[in-house]
C-alpha positions in Angstrom: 9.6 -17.9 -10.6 12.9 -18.9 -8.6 12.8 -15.3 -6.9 9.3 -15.8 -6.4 9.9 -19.3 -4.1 13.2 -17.4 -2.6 10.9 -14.9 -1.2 8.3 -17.3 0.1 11.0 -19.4 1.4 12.1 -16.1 3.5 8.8 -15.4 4.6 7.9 -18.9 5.5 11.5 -19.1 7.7 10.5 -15.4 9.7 6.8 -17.5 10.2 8.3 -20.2 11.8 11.3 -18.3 13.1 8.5 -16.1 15.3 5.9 -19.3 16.4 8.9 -21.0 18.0 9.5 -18.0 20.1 13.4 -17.5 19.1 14.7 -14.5 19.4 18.0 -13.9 16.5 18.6 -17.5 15.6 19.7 -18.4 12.0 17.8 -20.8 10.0 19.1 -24.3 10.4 19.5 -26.5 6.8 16.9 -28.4 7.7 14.5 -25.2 8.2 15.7 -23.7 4.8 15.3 -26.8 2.7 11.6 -27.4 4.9 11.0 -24.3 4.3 11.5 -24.3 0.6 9.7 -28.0 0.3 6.7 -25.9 1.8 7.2 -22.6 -0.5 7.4 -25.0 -3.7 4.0 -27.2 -2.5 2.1 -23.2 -2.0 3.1 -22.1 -5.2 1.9 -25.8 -6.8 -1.3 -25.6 -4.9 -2.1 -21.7 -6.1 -1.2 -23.2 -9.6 -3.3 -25.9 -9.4 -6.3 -23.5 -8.5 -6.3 -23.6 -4.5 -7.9 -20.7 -3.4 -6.6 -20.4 -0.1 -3.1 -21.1 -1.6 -3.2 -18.3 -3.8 -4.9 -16.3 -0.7 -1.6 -16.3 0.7 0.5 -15.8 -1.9 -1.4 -12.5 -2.3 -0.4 -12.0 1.4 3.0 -12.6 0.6 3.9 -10.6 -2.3 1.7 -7.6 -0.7 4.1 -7.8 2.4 7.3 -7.3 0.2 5.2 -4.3 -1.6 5.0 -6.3 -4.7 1.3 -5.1 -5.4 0.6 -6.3 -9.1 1.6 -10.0 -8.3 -0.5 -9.6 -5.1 -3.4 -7.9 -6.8 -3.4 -10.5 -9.3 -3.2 -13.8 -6.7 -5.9 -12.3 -4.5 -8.2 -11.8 -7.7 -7.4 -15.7 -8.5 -8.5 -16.5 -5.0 -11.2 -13.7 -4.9 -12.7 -15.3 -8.2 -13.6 -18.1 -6.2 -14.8 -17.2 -3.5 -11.8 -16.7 -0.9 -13.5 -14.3 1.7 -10.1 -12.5 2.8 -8.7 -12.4 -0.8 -11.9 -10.4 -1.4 -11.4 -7.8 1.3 -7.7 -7.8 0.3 -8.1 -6.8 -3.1 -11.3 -4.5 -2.2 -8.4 -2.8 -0.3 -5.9 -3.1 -2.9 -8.4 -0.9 -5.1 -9.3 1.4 -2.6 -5.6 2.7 -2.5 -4.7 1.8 -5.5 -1.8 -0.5 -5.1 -0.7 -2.7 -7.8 -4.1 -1.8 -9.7 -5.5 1.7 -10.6 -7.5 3.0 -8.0 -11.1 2.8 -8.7 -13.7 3.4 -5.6 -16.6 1.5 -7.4 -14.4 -2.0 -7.7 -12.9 -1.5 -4.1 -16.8 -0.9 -2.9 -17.8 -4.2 -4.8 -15.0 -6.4 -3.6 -14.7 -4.8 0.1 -18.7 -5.0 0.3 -18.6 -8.9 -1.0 -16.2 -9.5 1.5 -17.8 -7.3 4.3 -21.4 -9.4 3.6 -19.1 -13.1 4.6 -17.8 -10.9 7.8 -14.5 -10.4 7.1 -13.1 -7.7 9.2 -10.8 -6.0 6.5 -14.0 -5.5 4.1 -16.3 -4.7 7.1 -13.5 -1.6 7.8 -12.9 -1.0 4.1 -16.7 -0.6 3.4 -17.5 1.8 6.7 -14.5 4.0 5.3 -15.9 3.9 2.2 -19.3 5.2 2.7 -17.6 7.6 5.7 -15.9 9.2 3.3 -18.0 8.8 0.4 -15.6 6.8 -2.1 -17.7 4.8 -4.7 -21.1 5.6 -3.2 -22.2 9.3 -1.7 -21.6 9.5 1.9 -23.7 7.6 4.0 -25.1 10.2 7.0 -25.7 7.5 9.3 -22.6 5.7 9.1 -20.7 8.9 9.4 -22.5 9.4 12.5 -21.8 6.4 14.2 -18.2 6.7 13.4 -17.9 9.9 14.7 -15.4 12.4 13.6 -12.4 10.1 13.6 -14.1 8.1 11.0 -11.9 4.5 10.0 
C-alpha cells in the first residue's frame, strides 16, 4: 500500500504541477507532503466505499499500466453506479487489460455506461457493434461510421 500512495502522491504533484502552468519546476515540501495528505484521504475515501474516489484510483493505476489494480477499482466504483468507471472497465474488457478479454462483458459495461452518456462507452459501444465484438455487426451503425469506423 506504501507504493500504492507513492504513486498517487506522483500523480497528484504532475496534476497540480500542470494546472499551475509551471513549466520544469520541482515539487516544493509543502506540495509533496500536500500532495501525500491528499493521496492518503483518496485512498481512505475509495476504502471507505466512495465511488468517485475509487473512480480515480482506477484512473491512476491504469495510467502507470497497472491494469488489474485498475480493473479491479473501476469495478468497485462501476458496482455502484460510477458512470466513467463503467465505460472504463467496459474498455478495460474490450482489450483485455488487467482482465481477460471478453467482448460480451465489455458490451454490458460499455453499453451501461454509453445509456448515462459517457463518451468512452458511447465510442466503445459504436466500435463494438462496427466491428461486431459481443454482438453481430450492426449494418447501420457501420454505415454511419463509414469505413474508418472508431
Amino acid at each position: 500500500m506504501r507504493h500504492d500512495l507513492s504513486l498517487i502522491v506522483v500523480f497528484l504533484l504532475g496534476f497540480a504541477v500542470v494546472l499551475q502552468g509551471e513549466q520544469a519546476s520541482s515539487p516544493r515540501p509543502a506540495d509533496v507532503d500536500s500532495a501525500r495528505a491528499l493521496g492518503e484521504q483518496l485512498r481512505e475515501k475509495a476504502d471507505k466505499g466512495d465511488a468517485t474516489a475509487q473512480n480515480l484510483l482506477g484512473a491512476f493505476f491504469e495510467i502507470a499500466g497497472r491494469y488489474e489494480e485498475a480493473a479491479a477499482w473501476y469495478r468497485r466504483a462501476a458496482d455502484q453506479g460510477q458512470v466513467v468507471a463503467q465505460g472504463s472497465l467496459g474498455n478495460l474488457y474490450r482489450v483485455g487489460s488487467g482482465v481477460p478479454q471478453d467482448f460480451s462483458e465489455a458490451f454490458r459495461w460499455s453499453k451501461t455506461a454509453a445509456d448515462e452518456g459517457d463518451p468512452l462507452g458511447q465510442f466503445s459501444l459504436a466500435g463494438m457493434y462496427y466491428l461486431g465484438q459481443g454482438r453481430p455487426v450492426d449494418e447501420r451503425v457501420r454505415s454511419e461510421l463509414g469505413p474508418k469506423g472508431c
